[in-house]
C-alpha positions in Angstrom: 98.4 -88.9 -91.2 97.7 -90.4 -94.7 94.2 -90.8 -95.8 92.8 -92.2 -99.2 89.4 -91.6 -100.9 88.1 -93.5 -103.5 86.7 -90.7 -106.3 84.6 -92.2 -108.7 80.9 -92.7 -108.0 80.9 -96.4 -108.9 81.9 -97.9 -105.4 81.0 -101.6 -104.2 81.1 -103.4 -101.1 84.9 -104.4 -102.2 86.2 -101.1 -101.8 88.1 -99.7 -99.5 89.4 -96.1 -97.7 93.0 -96.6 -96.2 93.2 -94.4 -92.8 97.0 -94.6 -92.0 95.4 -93.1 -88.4 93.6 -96.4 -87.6 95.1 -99.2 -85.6 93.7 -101.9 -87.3 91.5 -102.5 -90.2 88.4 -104.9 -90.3 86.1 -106.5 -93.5 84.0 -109.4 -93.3 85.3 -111.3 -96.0 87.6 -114.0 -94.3 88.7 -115.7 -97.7 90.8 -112.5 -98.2 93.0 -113.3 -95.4 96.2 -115.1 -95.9 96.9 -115.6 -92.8 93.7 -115.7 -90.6 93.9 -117.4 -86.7 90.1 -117.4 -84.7 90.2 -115.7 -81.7 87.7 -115.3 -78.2 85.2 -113.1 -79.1 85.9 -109.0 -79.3 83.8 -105.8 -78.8 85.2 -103.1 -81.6 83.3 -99.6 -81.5 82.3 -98.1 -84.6 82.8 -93.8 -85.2 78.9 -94.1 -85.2 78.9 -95.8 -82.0 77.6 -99.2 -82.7 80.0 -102.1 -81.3 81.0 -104.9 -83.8 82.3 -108.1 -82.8 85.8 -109.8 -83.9 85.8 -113.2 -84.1 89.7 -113.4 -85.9 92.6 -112.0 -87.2 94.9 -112.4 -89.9 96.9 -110.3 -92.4 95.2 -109.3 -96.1 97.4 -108.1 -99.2 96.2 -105.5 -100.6 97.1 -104.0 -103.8 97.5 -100.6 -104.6 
């Protein structure tokens, strides 16, 4: 399993931690799709056990 950390102590909302262990990925910002399709409603449970809902899906690039 491949994990990254960011490691300075000025993070933002725009940051993220790349978990080669997790399925699939989620962020609310749907302009940084480039390819995004709507789909029926989705529970997602959080490690802290609150449930999200998907509403799409898409693909993001991501630089690195």
């Amino acid at each position: 399993m491949f994990v990254a950390a960011l490691s300075t102590n000025d993070h933002t909302m725009y940051d993220w931690i790349v978990d080669s262990g997790a399925m699939q990925h989620m962020t609310f910002e749907q302009e940084w799709f480039i390819t995004y399709k709507d789909i029926s409603p989705k529970r997602v449970f959080m490690g802290d056990d609150t449930v999200l809902e998907a509403i799409g899906k898409g693909n993001i690039k991501a630089t690195m």
